[in-house]
PDB file of N, CA, C and O in Angstrom:
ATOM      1  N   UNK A   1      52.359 112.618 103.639  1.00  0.00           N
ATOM      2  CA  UNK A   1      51.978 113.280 102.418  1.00  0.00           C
ATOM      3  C   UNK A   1      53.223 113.848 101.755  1.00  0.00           C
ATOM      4  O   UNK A   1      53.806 114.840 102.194  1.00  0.00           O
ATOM      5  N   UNK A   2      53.733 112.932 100.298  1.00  0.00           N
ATOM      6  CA  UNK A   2      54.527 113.712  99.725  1.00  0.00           C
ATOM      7  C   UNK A   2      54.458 114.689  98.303  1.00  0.00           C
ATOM      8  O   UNK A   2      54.320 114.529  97.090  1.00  0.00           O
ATOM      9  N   UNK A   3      54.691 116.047  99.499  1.00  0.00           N
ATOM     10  CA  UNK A   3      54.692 117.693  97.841  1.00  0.00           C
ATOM     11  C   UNK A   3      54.953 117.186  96.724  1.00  0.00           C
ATOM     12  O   UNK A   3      54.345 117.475  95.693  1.00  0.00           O
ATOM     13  N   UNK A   4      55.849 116.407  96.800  1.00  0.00           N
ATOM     14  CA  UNK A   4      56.523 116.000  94.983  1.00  0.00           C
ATOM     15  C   UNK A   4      55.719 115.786  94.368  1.00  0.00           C
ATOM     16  O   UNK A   4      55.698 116.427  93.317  1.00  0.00           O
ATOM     17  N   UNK A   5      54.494 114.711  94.628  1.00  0.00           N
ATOM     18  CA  UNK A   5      53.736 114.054  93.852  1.00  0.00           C
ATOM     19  C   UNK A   5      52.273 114.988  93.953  1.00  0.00           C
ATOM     20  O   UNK A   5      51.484 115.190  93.030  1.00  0.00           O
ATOM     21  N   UNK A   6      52.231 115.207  94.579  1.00  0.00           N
ATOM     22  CA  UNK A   6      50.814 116.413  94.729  1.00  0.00           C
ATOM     23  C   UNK A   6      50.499 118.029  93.843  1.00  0.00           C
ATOM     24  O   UNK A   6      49.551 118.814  93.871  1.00  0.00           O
ATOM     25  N   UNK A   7      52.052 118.005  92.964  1.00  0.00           N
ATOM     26  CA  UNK A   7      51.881 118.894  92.116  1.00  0.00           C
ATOM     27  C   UNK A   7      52.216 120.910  93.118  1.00  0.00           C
ATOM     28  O   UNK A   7      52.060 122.112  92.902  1.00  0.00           O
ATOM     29  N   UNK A   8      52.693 120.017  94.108  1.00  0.00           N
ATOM     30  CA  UNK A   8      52.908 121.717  95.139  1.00  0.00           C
ATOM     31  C   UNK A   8      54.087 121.994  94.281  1.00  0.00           C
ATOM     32  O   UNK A   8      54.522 121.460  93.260  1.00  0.00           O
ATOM     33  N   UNK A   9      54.646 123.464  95.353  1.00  0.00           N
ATOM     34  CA  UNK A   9      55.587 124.445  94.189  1.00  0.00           C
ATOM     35  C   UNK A   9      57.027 123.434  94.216  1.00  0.00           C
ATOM     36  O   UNK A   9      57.814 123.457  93.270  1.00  0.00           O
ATOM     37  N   UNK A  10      57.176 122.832  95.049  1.00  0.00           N
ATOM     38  CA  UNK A  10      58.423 122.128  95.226  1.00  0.00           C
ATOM     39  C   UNK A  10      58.475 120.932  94.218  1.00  0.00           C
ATOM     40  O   UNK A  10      59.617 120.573  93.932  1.00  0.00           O
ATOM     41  N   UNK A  11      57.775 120.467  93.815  1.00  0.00           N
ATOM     42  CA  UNK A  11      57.619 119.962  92.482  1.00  0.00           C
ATOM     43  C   UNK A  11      58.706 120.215  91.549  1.00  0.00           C
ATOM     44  O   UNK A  11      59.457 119.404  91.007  1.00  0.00           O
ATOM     45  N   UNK A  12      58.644 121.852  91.431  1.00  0.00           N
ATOM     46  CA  UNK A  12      59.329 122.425  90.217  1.00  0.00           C
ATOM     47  C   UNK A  12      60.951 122.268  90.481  1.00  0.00           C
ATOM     48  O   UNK A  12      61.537 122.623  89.458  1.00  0.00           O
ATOM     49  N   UNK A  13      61.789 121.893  91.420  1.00  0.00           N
ATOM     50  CA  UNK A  13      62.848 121.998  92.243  1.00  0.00           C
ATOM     51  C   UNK A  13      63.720 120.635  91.504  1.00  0.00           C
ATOM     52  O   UNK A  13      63.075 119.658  91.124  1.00  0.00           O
ATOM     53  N   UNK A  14      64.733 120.670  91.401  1.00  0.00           N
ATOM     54  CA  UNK A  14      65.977 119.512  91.394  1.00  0.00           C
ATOM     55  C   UNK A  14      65.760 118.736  92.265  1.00  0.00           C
ATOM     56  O   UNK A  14      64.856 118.922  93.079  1.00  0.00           O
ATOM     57  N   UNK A  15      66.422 117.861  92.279  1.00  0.00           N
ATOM     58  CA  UNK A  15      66.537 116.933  93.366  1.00  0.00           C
ATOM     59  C   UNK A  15      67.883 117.754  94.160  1.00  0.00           C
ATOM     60  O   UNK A  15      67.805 117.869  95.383  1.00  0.00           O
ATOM     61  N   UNK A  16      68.987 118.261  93.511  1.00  0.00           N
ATOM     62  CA  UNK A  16      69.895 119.294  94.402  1.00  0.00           C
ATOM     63  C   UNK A  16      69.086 120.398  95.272  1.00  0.00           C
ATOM     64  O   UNK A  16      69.215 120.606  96.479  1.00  0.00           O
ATOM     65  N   UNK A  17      67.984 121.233  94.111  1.00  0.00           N
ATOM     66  CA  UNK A  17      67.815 122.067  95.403  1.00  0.00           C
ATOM     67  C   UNK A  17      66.932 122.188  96.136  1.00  0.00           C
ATOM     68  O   UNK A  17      66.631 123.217  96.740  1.00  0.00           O
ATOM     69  N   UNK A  18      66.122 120.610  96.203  1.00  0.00           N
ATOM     70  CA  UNK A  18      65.191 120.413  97.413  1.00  0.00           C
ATOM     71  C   UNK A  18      66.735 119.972  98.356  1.00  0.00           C
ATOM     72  O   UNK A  18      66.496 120.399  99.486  1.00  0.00           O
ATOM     73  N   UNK A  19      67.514 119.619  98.366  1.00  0.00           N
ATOM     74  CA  UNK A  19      68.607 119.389  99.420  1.00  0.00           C
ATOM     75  C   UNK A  19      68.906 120.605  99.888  1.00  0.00           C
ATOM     76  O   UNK A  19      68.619 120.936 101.039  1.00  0.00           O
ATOM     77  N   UNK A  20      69.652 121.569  98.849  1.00  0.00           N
ATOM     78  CA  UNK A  20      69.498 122.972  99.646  1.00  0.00           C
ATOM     79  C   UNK A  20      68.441 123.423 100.210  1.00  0.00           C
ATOM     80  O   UNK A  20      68.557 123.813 101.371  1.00  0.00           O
ATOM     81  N   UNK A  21      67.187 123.491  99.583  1.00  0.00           N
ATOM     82  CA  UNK A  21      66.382 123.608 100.615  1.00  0.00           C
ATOM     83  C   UNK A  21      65.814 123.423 101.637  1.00  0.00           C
ATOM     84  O   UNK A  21      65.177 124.169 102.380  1.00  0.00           O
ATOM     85  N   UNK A  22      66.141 122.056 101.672  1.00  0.00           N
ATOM     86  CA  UNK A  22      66.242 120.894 103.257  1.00  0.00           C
ATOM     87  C   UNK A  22      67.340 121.851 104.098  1.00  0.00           C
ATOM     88  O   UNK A  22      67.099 122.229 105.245  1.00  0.00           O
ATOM     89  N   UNK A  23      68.362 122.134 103.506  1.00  0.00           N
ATOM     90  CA  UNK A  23      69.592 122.828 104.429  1.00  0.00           C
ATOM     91  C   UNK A  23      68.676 124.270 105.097  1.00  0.00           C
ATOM     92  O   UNK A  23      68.932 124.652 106.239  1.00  0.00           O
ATOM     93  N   UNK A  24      67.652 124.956 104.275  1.00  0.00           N
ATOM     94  CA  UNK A  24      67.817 126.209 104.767  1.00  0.00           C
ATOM     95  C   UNK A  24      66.489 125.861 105.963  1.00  0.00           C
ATOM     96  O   UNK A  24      66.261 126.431 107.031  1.00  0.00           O
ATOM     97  N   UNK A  25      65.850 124.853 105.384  1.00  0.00           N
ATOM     98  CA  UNK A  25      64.589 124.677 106.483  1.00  0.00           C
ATOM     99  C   UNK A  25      65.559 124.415 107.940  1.00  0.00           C
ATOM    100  O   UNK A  25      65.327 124.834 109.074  1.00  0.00           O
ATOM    101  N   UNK A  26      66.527 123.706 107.531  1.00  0.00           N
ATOM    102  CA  UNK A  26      67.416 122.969 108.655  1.00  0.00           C
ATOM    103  C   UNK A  26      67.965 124.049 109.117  1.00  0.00           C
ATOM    104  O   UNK A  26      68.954 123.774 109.797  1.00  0.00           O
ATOM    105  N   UNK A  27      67.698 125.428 109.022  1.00  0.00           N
ATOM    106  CA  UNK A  27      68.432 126.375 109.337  1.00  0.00           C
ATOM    107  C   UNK A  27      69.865 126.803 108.782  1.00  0.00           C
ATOM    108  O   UNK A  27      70.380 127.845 109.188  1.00  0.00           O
ATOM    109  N   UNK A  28      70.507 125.981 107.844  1.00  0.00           N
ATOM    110  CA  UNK A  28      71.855 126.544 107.845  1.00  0.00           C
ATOM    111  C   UNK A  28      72.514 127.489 106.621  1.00  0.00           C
ATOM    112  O   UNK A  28      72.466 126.715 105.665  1.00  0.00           O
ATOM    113  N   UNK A  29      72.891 128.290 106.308  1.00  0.00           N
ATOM    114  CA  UNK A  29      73.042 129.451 105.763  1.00  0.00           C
ATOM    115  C   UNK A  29      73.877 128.741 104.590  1.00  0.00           C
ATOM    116  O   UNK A  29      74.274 127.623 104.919  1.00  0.00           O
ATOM    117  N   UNK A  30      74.333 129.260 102.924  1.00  0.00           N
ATOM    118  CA  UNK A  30      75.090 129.134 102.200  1.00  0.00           C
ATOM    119  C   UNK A  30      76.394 128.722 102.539  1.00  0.00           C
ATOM    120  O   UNK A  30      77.018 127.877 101.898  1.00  0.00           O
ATOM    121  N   UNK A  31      76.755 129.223 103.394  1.00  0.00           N
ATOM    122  CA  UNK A  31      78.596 128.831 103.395  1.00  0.00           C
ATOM    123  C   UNK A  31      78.520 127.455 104.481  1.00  0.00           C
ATOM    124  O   UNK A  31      79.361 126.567 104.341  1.00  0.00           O
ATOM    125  N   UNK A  32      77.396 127.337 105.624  1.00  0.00           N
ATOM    126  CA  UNK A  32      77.781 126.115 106.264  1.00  0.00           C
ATOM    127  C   UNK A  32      77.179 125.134 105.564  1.00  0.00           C
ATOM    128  O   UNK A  32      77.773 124.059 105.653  1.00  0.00           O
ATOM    129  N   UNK A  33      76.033 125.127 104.779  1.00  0.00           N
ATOM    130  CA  UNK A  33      75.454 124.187 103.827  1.00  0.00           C
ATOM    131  C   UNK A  33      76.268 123.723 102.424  1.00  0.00           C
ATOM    132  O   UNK A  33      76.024 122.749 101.712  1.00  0.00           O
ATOM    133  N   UNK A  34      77.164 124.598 102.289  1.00  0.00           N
ATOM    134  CA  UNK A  34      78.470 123.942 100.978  1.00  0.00           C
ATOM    135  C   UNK A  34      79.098 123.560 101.242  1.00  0.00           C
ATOM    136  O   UNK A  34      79.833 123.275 100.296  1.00  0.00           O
ATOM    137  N   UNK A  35      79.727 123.010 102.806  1.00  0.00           N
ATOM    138  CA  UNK A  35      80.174 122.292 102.842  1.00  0.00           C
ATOM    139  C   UNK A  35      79.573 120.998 103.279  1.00  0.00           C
ATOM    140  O   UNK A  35      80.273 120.069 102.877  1.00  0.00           O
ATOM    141  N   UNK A  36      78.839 120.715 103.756  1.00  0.00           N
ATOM    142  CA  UNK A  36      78.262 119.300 104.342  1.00  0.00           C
ATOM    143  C   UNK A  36      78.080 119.310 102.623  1.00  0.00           C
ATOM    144  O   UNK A  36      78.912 118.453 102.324  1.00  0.00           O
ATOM    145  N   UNK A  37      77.600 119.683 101.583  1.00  0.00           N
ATOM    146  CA  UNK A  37      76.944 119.025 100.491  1.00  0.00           C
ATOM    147  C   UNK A  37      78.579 119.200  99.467  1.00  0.00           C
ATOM    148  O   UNK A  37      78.692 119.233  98.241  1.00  0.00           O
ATOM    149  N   UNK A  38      79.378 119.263 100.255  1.00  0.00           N
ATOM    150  CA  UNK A  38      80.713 119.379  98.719  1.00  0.00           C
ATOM    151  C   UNK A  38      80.570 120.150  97.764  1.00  0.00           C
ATOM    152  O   UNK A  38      81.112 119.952  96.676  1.00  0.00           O
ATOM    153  N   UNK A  39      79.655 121.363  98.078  1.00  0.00           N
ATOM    154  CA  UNK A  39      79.983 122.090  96.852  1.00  0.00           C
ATOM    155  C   UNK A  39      80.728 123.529  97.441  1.00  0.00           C
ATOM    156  O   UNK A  39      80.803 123.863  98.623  1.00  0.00           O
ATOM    157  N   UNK A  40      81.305 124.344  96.132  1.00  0.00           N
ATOM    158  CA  UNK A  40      81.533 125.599  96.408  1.00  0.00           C
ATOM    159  C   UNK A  40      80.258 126.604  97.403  1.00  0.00           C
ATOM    160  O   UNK A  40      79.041 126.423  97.373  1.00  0.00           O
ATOM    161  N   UNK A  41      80.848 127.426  98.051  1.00  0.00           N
ATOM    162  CA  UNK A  41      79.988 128.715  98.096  1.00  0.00           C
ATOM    163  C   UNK A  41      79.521 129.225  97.253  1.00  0.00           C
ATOM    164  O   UNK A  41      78.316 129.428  97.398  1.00  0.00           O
ATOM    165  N   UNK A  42      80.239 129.775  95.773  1.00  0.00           N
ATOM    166  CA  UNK A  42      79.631 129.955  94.771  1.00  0.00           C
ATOM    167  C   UNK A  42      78.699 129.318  94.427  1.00  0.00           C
ATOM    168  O   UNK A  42      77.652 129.966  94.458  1.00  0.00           O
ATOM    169  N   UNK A  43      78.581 128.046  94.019  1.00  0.00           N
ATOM    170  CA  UNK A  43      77.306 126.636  93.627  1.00  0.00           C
ATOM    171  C   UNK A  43      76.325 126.692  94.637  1.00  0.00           C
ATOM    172  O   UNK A  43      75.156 126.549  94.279  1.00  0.00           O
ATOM    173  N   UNK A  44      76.644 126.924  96.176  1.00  0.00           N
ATOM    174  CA  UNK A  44      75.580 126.794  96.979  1.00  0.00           C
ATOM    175  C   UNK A  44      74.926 128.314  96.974  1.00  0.00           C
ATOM    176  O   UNK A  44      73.822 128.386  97.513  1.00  0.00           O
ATOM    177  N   UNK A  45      75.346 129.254  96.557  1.00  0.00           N
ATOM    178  CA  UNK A  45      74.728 130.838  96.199  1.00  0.00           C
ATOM    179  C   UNK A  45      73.696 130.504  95.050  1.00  0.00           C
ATOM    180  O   UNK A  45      72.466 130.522  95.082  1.00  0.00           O
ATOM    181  N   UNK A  46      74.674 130.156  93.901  1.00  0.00           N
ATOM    182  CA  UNK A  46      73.456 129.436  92.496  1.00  0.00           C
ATOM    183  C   UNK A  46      72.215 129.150  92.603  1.00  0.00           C
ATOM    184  O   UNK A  46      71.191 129.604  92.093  1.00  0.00           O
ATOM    185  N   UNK A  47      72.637 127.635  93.961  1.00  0.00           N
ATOM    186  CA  UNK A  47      71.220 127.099  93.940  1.00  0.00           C
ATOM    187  C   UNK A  47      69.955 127.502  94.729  1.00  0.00           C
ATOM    188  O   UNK A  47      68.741 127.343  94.598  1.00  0.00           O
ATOM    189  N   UNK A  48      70.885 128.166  95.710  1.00  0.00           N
ATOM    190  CA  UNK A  48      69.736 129.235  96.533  1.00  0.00           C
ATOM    191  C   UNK A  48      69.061 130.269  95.598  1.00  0.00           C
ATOM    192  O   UNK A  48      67.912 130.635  95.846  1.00  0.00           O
ATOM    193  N   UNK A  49      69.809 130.802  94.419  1.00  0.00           N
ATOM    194  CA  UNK A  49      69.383 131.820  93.778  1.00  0.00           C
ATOM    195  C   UNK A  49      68.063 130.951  93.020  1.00  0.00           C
ATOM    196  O   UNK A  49      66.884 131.302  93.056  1.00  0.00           O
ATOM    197  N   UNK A  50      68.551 129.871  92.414  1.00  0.00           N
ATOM    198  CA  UNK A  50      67.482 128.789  91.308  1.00  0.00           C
ATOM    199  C   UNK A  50      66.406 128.761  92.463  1.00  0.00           C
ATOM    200  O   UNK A  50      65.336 129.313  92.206  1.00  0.00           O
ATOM    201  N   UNK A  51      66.518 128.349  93.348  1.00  0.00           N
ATOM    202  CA  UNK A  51      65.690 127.991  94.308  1.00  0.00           C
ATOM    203  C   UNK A  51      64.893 128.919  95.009  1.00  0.00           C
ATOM    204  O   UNK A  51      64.012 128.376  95.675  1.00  0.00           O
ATOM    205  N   UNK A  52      64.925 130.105  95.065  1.00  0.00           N
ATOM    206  CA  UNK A  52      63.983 131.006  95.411  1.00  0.00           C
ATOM    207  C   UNK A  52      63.590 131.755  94.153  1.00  0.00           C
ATOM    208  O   UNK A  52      62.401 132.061  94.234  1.00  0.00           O
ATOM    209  N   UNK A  53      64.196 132.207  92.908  1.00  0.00           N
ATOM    210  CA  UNK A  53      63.334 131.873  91.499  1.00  0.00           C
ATOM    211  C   UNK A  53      62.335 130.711  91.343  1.00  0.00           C
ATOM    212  O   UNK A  53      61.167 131.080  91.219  1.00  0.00           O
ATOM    213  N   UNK A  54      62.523 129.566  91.328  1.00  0.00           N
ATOM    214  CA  UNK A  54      61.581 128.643  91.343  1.00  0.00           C
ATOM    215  C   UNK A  54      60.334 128.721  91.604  1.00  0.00           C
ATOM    216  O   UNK A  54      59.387 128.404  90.884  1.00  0.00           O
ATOM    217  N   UNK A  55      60.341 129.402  93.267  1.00  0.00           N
ATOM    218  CA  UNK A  55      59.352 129.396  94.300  1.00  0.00           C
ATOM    219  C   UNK A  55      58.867 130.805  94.128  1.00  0.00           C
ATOM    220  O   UNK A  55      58.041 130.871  95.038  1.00  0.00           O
ATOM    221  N   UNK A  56      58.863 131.493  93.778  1.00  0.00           N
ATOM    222  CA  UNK A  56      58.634 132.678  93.483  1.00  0.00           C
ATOM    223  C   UNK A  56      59.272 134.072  94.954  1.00  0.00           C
ATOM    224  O   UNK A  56      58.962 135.241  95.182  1.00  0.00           O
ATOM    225  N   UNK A  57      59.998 133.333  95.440  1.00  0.00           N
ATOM    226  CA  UNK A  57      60.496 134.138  96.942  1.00  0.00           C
ATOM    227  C   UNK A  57      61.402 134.899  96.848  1.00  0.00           C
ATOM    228  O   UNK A  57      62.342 134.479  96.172  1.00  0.00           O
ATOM    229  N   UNK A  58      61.506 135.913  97.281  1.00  0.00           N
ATOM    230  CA  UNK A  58      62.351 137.227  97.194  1.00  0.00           C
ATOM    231  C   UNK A  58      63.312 136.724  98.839  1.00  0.00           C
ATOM    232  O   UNK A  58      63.973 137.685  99.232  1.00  0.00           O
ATOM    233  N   UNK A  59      63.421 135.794  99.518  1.00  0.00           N
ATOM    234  CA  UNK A  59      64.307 135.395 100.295  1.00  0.00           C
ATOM    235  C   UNK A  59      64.416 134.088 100.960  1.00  0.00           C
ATOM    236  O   UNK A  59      63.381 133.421 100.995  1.00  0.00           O
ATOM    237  N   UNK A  60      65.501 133.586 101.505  1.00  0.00           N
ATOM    238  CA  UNK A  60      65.526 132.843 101.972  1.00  0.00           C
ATOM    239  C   UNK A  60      64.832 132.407 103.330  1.00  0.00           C
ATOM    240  O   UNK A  60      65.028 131.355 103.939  1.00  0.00           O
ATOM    241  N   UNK A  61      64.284 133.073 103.550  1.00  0.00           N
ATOM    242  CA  UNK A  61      62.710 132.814 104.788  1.00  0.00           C
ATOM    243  C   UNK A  61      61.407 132.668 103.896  1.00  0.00           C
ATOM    244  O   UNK A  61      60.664 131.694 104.019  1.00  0.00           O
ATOM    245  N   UNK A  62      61.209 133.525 103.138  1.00  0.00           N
ATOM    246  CA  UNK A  62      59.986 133.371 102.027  1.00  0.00           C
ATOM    247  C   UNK A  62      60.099 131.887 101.613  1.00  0.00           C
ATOM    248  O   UNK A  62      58.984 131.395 101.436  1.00  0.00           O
ATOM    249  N   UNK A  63      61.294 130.891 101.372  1.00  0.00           N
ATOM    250  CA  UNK A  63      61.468 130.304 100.905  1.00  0.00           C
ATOM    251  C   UNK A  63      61.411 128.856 101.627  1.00  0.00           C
ATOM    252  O   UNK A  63      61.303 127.775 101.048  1.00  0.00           O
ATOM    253  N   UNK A  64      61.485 129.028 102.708  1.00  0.00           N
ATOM    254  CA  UNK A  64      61.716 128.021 104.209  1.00  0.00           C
ATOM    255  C   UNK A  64      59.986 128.188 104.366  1.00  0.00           C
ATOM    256  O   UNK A  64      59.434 127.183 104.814  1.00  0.00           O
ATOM    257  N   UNK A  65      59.449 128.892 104.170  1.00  0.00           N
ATOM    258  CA  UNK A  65      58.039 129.326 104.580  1.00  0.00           C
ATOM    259  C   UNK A  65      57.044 128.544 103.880  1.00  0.00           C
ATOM    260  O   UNK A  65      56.141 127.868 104.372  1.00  0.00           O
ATOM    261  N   UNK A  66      57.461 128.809 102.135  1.00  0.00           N
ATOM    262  CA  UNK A  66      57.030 128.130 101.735  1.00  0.00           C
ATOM    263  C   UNK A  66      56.877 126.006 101.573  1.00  0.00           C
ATOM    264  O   UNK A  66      56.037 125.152 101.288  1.00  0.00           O
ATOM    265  N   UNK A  67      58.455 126.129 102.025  1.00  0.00           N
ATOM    266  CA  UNK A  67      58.564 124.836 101.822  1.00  0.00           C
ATOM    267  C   UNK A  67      57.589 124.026 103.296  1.00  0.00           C
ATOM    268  O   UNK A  67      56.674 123.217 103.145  1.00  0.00           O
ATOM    269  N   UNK A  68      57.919 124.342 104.130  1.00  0.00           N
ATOM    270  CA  UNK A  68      57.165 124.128 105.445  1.00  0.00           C
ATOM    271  C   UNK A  68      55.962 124.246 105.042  1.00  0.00           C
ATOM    272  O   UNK A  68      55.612 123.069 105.130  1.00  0.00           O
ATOM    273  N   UNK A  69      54.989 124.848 104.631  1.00  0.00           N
ATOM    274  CA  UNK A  69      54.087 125.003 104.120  1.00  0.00           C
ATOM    275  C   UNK A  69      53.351 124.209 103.230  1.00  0.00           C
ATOM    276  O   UNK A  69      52.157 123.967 103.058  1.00  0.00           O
ATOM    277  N   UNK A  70      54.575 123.823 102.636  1.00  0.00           N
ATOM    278  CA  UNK A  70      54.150 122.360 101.260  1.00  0.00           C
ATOM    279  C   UNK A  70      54.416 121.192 101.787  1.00  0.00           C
ATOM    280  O   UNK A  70      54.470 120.177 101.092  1.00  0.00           O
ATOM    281  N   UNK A  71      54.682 121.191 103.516  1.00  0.00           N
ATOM    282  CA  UNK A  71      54.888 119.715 104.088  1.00  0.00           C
ATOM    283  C   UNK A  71      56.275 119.251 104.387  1.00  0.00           C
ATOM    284  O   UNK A  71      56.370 118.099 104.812  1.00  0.00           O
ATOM    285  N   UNK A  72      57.793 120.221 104.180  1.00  0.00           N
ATOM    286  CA  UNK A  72      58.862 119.913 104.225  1.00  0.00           C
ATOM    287  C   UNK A  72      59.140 119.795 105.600  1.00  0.00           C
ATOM    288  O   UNK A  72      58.549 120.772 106.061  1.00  0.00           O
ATOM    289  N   UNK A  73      59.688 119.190 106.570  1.00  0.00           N
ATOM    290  CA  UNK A  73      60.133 119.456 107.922  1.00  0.00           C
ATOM    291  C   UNK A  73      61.979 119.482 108.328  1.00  0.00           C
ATOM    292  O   UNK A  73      62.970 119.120 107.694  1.00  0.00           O
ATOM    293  N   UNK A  74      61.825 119.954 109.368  1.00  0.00           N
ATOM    294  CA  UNK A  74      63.205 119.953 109.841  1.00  0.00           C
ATOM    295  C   UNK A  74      63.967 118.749 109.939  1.00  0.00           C
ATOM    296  O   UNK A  74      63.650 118.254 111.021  1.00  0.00           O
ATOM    297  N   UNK A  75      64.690 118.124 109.452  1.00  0.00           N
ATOM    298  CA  UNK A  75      65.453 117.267 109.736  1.00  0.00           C
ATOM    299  C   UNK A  75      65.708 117.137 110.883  1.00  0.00           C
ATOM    300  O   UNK A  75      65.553 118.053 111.691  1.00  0.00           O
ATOM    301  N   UNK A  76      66.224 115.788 111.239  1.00  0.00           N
ATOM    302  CA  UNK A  76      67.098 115.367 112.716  1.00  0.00           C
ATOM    303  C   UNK A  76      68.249 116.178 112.722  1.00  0.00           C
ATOM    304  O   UNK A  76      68.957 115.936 111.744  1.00  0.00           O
ATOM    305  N   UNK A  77      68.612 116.888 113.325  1.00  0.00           N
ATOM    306  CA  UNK A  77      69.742 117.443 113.683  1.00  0.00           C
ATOM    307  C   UNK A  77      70.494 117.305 114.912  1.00  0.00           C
ATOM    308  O   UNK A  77      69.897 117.491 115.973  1.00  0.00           O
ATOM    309  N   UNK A  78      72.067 116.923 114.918  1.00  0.00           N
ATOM    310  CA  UNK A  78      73.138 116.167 116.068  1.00  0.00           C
ATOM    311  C   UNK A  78      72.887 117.498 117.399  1.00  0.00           C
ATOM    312  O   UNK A  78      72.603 118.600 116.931  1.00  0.00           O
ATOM    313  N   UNK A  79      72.952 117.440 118.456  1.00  0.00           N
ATOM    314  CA  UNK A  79      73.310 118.605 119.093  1.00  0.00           C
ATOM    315  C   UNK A  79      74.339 119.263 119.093  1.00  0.00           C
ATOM    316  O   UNK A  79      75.299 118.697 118.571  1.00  0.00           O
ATOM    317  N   UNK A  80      74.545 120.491 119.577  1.00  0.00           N
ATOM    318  CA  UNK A  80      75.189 121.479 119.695  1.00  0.00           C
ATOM    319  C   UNK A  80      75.762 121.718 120.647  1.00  0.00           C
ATOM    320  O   UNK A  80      75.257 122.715 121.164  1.00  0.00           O
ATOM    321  N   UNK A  81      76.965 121.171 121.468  1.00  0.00           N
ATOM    322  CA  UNK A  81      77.376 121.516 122.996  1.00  0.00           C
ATOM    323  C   UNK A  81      76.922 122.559 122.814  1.00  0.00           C
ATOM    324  O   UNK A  81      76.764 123.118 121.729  1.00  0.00           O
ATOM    325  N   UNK A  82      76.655 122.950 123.893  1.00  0.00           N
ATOM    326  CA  UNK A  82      76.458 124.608 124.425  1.00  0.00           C
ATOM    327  C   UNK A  82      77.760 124.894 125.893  1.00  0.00           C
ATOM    328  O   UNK A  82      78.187 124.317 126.893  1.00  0.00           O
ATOM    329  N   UNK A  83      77.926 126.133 125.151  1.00  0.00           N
ATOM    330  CA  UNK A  83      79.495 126.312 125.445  1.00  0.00           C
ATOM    331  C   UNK A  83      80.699 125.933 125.601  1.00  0.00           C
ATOM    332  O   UNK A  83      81.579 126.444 126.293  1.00  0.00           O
ATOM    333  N   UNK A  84      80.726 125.131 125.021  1.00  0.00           N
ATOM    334  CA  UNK A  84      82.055 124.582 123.891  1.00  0.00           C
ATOM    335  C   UNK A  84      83.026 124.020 124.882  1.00  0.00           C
ATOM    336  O   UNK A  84      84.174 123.744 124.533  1.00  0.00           O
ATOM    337  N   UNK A  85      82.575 123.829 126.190  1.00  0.00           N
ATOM    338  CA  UNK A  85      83.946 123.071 127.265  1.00  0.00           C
ATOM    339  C   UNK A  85      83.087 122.339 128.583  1.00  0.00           C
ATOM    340  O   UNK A  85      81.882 122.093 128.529  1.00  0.00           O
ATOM    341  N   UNK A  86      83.736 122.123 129.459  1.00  0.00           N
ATOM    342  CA  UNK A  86      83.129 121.535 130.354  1.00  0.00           C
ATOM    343  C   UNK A  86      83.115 122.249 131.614  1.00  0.00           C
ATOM    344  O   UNK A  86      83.809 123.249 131.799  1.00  0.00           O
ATOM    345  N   UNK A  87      82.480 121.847 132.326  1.00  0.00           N
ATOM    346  CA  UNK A  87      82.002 122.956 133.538  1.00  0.00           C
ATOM    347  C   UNK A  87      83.468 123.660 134.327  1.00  0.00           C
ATOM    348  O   UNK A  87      84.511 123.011 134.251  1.00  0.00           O
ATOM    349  N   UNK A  88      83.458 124.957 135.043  1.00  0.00           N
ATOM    350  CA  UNK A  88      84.334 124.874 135.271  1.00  0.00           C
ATOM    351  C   UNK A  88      84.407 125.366 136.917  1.00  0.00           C
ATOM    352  O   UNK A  88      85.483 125.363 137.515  1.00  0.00           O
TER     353      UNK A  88
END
């Protein structure tokens, strides 16, 4: 089932800041999400700002909440060593 076409709030969104918003469902905050997408920190602040105006959300969880809500999911995401070396 895709929100876009069903008239949900994500509808109202860019095609940029359903990507940011993919980033924040994906968990990742303004400064690590401007860079995987090439933009400034500044630009990725913008579109978070457009993007929870849009949705009517006073934050960036209000905003993950909603999108999850309208059917968005977490992306595949690479793992994460956990603790950064090898056994010792």
């Amino acid at each position: 089932m895709d929100t876009m076409d069903d008239g949900g709030r994500l509808v109202e969104l860019s095609a940029r800041e359903r990507e940011v918003l993919q980033q924040l469902v994906n968990g990742h905050g303004p400064a690590r999400f401007a860079e995987h997408l090439y933009i400034s920190r500044n630009t990725a602040r913008t579109h978070v700002k457009h993007v929870l105006s849009k949705l009517g959300a006073h934050s960036c969880l209000e905003a993950v909440s909603i999108a999850v809500s309208e059917g968005m999911r977490l992306e595949h995401l690479e793992p994460v060593p956990f603790g950064g070396g090898g056994a010792s």
